[in-house]
Structures are given as C-alpha cells and as structure tokens.
N, C-alpha and C positions, 0 to 999 in steps of 0.2 A: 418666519423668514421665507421671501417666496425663492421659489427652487427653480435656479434656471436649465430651461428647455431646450433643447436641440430638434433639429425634424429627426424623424424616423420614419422608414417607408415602411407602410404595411405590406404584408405578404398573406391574401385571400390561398387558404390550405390547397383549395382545388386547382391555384393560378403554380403554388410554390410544388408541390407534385407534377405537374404539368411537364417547371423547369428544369427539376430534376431529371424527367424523361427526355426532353427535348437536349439538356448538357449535362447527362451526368456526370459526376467526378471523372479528373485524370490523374492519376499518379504514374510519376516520372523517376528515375531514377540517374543520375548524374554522374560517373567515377572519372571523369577528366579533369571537370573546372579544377578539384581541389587535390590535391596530393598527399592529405592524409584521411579524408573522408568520403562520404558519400552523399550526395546532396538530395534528399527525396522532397521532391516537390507534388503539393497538391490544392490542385484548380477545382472548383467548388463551387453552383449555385450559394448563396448562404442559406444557411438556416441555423437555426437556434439549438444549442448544445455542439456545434460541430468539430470545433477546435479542443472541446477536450476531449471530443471520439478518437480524434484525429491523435494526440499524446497520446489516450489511455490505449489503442493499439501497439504502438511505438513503445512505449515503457512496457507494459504486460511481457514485451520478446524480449524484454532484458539490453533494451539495442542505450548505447550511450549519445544522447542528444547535447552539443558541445557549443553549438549556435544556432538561432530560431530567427526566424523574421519573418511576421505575421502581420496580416494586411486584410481586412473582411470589411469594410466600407461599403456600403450601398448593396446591392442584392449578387454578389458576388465574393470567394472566398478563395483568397492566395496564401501560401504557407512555403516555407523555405525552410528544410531542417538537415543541418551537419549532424550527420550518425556515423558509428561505428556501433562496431559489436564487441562483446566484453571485455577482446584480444586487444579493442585497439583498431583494429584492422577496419578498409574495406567493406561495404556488404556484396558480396559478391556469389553467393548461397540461392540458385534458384527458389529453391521452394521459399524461401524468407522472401525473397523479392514479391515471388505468386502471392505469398498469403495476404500480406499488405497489399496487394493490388484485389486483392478478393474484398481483403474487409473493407478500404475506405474507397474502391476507383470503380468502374462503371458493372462488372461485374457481380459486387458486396449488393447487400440490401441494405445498408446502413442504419441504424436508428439511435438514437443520443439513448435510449434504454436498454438494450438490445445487448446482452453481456454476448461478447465475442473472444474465445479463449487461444492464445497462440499452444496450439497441443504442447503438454508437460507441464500445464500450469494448473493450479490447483480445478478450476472447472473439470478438467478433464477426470478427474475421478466420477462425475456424475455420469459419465457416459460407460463406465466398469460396473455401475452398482445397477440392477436392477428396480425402478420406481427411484431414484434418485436418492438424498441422504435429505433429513431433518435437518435443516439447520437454526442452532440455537444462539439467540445475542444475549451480550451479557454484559451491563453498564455496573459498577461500583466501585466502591472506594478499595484502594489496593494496597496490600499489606505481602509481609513477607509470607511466601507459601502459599497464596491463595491459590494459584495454578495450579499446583498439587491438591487442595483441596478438591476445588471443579472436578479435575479429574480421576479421581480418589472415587466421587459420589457416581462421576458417567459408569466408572468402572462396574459397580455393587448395583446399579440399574441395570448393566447386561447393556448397554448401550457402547455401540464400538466407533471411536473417534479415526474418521477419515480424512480430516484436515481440519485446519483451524489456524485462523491469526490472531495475533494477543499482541498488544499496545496496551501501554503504561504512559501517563504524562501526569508529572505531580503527583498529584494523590487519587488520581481515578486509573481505573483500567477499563477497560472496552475490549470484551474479543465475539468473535463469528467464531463459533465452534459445529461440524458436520458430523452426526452421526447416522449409525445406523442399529437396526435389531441387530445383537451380538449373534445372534442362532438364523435369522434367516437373509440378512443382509439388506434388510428392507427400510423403508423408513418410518418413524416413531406416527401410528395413528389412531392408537386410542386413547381416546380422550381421558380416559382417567390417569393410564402409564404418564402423558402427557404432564397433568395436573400435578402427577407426584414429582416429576422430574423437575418440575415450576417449583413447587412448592420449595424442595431441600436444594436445590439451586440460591433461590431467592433468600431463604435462612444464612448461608456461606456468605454471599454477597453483602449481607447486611454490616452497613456504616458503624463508622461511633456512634452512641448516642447522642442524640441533639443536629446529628448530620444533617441539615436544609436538604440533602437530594436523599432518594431511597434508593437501592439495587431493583434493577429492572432486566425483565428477561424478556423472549419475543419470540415467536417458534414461525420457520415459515417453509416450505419444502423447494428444492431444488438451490443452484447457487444464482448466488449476487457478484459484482464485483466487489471482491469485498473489501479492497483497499477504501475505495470511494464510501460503500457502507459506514467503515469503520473511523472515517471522518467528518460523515453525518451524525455516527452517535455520538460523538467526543461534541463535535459542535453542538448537538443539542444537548448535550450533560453540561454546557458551557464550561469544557474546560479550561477557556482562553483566559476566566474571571480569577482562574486560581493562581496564588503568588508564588512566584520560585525561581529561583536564581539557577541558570544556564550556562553550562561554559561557550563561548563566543558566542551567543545570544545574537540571531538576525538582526539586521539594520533594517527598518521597514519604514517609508514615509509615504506620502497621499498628500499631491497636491493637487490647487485645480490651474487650468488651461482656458481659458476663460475665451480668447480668441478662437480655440480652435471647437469650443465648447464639449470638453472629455475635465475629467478627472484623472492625474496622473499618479501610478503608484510607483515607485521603484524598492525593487528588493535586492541587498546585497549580503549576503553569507555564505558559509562552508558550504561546498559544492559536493555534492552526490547523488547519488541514480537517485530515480523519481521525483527531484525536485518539482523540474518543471509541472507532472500531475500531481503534484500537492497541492502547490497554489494554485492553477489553471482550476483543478476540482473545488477547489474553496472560491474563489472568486465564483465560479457557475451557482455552487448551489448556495452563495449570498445572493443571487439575482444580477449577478452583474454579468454587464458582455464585453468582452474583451474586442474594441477595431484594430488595434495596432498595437502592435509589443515588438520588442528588441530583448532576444536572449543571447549572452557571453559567458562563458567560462575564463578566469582567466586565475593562471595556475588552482591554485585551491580554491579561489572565490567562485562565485556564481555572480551575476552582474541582472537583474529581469526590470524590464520597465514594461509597463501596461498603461494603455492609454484605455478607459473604460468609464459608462456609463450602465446605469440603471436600464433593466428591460425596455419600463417605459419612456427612455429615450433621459433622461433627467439627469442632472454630474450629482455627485455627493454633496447632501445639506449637511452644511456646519461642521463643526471640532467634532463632537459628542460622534457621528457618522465613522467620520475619517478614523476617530481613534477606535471604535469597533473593528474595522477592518485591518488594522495595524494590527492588534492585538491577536484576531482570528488568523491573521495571516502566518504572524509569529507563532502561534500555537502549531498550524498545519505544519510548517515547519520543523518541528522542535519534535512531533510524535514519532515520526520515525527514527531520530537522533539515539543512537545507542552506543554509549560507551562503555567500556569495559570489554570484556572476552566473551569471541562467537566460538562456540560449538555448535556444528554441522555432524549428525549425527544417522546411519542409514542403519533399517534390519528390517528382518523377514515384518510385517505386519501381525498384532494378535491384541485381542481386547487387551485392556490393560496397560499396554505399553508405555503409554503418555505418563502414568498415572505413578507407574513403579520410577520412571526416568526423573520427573519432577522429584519424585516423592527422595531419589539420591539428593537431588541438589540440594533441598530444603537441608537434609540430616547434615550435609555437610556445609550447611550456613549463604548457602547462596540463595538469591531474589532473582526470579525474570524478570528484566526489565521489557524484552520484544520475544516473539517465537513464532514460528511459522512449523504449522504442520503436514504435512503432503503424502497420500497413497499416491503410488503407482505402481500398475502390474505385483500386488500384493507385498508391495515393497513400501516401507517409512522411511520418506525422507522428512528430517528433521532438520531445524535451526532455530536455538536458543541465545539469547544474549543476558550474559549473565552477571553479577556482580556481589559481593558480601554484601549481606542483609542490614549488618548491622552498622558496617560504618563506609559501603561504598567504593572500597579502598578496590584496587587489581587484584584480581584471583592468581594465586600463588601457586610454586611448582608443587608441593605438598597436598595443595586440594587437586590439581588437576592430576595427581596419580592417584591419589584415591579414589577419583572419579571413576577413571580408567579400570580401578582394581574391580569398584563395587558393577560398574559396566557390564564389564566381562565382554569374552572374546566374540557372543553373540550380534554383539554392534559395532559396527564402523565408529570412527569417532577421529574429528578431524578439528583442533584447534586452533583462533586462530585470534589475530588481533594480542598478541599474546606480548606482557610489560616484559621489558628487559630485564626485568629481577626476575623474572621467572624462565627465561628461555636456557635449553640446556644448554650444558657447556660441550658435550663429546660430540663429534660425527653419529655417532651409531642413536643416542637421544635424540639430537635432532629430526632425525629421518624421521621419529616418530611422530612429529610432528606438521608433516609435510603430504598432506595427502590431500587429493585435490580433490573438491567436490565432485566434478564430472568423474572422475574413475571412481567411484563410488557406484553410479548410475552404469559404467563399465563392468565391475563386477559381483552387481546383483541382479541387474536383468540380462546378464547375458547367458 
C-alpha cells in the first residue's frame, strides 16, 4: 500500500542552531485574559522532541494543565497552555515563573535529552549524594509481594534505596530503582557486587514458566526522567499486547485527514495530572510529531486531539498502524491509573526502610499496584498505592490500623483515597486521617 506523503522542510543542524540563536524561545506568562488560570505561552524556532520538553517541564512542577492549543507547522513552534497549580490557583510564585523561563525560554539551554529537575523532585537527590546513586531497571511479571521482595534482597546487599518509581500494568511491572553503597553513600561500581545484585535480582523477577518475556535488569549511574523511562520499558515489554479488563478504559481513535494530509488521533477519558506527558511522551517515542492538538478538560473528562505524522513526513499506513497506536496509547494511559488507597508515608531515612514498610503490607495481605520513592535532606518521602492481593476489594478500617499499629510512631502516615466503609465515624478518628502531604515536608525538614 503506498503511504501518502506530505512535504517536510528539512532543517540543516548548523542552519537550525543558527535559529535558535538568532530567536530563541519566549516564554510569556498571561494572568488577565483568564479568570481562573494562567496562560503560559511559548514561541519556539521548531525542532524535534520540543513539545514534549515543553509538558515534561510543566508536569515535573506538579502545575495542573486544563487546556492546550498547540500549533508547530513549518519551522516555527507556538503553544498555549491553561495552568494552575495544585490549589487550583493562579501561578503567581516568582521563582516558579523564573524556572520555567530558565528551562524552556531564551536563557535555558534546552535539549529533548537533557533531564531538567524542578528542585524536590526525585532528581534532586543526586545532587545530596556524592558520585550520584546506581540506578537499577527492572522489567517482569508481577505478582503479590514482589516489591517486598526487590527490596528485602537491596536491603541483605547493603545497598540503600534513594528513590524509586514502581508501575504495575496487568501482569508486568517495570520500576527505576536508585541506590547507593549503605556504608559510604556512593554508587554500586564493582563489577562483581554488580553481577551479584544482577544475578538475585533477576532470580526474584523470574516469570511463570513458559513466560514468552524473561525479567530484565539494566544498571546505569546518575538519573533519567524516569517517568518517560518507565514508559519506554513498559512499551518495549509490550505491554499494550497483554489482555485485561479496565474500569472506564480510554476512548482512543486514529483517523486519517487526507486533505489536510495528518493522521488524526483523538483521546477521551478520566482526566488526571500527567495525562497530557503520557501520551505526548508516547506519541514521541513512537516516532510521531505532533503539528497541531486541541487539549480540554471538561469536568472529569479529558478531551486531546492530535493532528500527526511520521518523522519522515508520511500519515499512518493502514488498520494494523492505527490499531498499534490505539492500543500503545490506551496502555500509556492506563499505567499510571491506580485504584484503590494511597499512603503517603515520611521518616527519618535508613537502609532498610523500603524493604521492612513493603514487607508490613505483604503480611497484612496487600499488593502495590504504583510507589514512588523520594530522599530529601535525609528524609523518606514515600507513596504507595495499594490494594488486597487477593481479591482487589478496598483496604478496610481493620487493615489500615494495623498498619498504623505495626508502622509505629516513627513514620508519618497519611491516608488517602480512602472507601466509605472504612472512613471513621468520630471527630477525634478522623483527624487521624487528615494530614496533608506538605506538612509532612513542614515537620521533618524543618
């Protein structure tokens, strides 16, 4: 089937550097036009990876992006995005203003590779640790406990976990785990410690038998983004091929534009932070470049159309295409999705920690389905999503005090998302329930 072509202007590296010196970015910031947002605007020579540089700053500060309208046609690149920050509110925060004008506008050196951290986000522990932290990936099939396992084996290796993100979708898990030497703070570089940590890694991780994929580990020093990472390895575990049923499962369609010669995708589902660099980062690293999109919010929905072509200029060939990218798309989607009860979790920092906190939840019947793990200033911030192992059902008042009980007073513990059969009934219970992640960060580093 021949694949219809569209023009594409080339851009000669030494012409498109040039342009960037000659216009670099501007970033604008708008709090008039709109009465409940902030309109950040940014004008952009084009270049290749730009628009998801442009989100992946944006989402990394936690900022709420509510409408988008994006326009990069010809060798030039305009962006329109309604933000707030997590109030709700406003961006009206100098230094939040400065840094986004640092990273994406004429001052930043930008690069589509180039991990750039808004400080208190997991990166910034590399700049605490001296020689940076080990980080370890880790593809396999997921089962209850496994995370307690991983962690169990870092612990007995003398290796001390500084952060980590861990994603579940169906039957695979995927997580970026950061260590470092428990005794000198340094990171993992001899080659044999190495081989051992491969080795009883890679035993844990191991599938059913007969499993078409193996558990795969990967060692590499300093950080990634690791969100983006962690949807490179899901895509390449293909986990978009594995079957499983979704409560309100995305609407995802791909047609083509034939006049205007694009490929059109539109996506419509449950609206929540980082959608938009979900799909923007999946669309990129399938080779597609996004000219034009339309992003909405509207109450709980999310609303994204994408108008997009092939690097090499070309719309999507055939059904077999299109249904790839439905399917990838629905997948990016769907990985971050966690139902059930979050605990947000803070305490002093010390080997071990991960490894005893999992190892509660397992004994008392629970599965992570997502976690994220965060040093700062020798402080653990943690957050788990969690659910019973065995049949999926809401974590109940009875397990969430026992949690509390086997916890103990040494850690913060903040839950949340929490079913109505299990919220207390007095004034004085509740309260226990109502702690807010930031005062967390208020009274451990202060």
């Amino acid at each position: 089937m021949h694949m219809a072509k569209s023009h594409w202007p080339y851009f000669d590296p030494e012409y498109e550097n040039l342009s960037q010196r000659i216009n670099p970015p501007r970033v604008s910031f708008d709090n008039t036009t709109c009465s409940d947002c902030t309109l950040v605007k940014v004008d952009s020579a084009n270049k290749p990876g730009i628009l998801l540089e442009v989100v992946q700053v944006l989402t990394d500060m936690d900022l709420i992006i509510s409408k988008a309208y994006i326009s990069s046609d010809g060798g030039w690149f305009m962006d329109v995005f309604h933000v707030t920050n997590q109030m709700g509110q406003k961006l009206t925060d100098t230094k939040t203003m400065e840094y986004i004008e640092k990273a994406l506008g004429a001052r930043g050196t930008t690069c589509a590779t180039e991990v750039r951290t808004w400080p208190g986000k997991q990166a910034g522990v590399a700049e605490s640790i001296d020689g940076g932290p080990t980080a370890i990936e880790l593809v396999g099939s997921d089962r209850p406990g496994l995370l307690s396992e991983i962690s169990a084996i870092l612990a007995s290796l003398d290796c001390n976990v500084v952060a980590a993100e861990v994603w579940t979708h169906r039957t695979r898990i995927a997580c970026v785990v950061y260590v470092t030497d428990s005794t000198t703070s340094r990171p993992l570089d001899d080659p044999a410690r190495l081989a051992a940590v491969e080795e009883q890694l890679r035993n844990v991780l191991k599938g059913r038998d007969g499993d078409r994929r193996s558990a795969r580990t990967n060692f590499s020093l300093g950080f990634m983004h690791t969100d983006r990472r962690l949807h490179q390895m899901m895509f390449a575990d293909r986990d978009y091929e594995e079957e499983g049923e979704e409560e309100e499962a995305p609407l995802v369609s791909v047609d083509t534009c034939g006049e205007r010669g694009y490929s059109v995708v539109n996506v419509r589902c449950k609206d929540r932070p980082k959608l938009l660099f979900d799909t923007v980062c999946t669309l990129t690293d399938m080779h597609y470049v996004v000219f034009h999109a339309s992003i909405v919010s509207q109450g709980p929905h999310a609303l994204q159309e994408y108008y997009i072509r092939h690097k090499d200029g070309c719309i999507l060939d055939g059904d077999s295409e299109k249904q790839r990218v439905i399917k990838c798309l629905e997948a990016a989607i769907q990985r971050r999705v966690s139902n059930g009860l979050t605990l947000e979790m803070c305490a002093s920092d010390r080997v071990g920690l991960l490894s005893d906190v999992t190892r509660v939840f397992r004994e008392n019947g629970l599965s992570v389905t997502r976690a994220g793990v965060t040093t700062i200033g020798g402080k653990a911030m943690n957050v788990f999503y969690v659910r019973y192992a065995s049949t999926g059902e809401p974590v109940d008042t009875k397990t969430i005090e026992a949690l509390r009980r086997e916890i103990g007073n040494a850690m913060l513990l903040n839950v949340k998302n929490l079913p109505a059969s299990a919220k207390p009934s007095d004034s004085n219970a509740d309260a226990k329930f109502r702690f807010s992640f930031g005062s967390f960060f208020e009274r451990f580093l202060a």
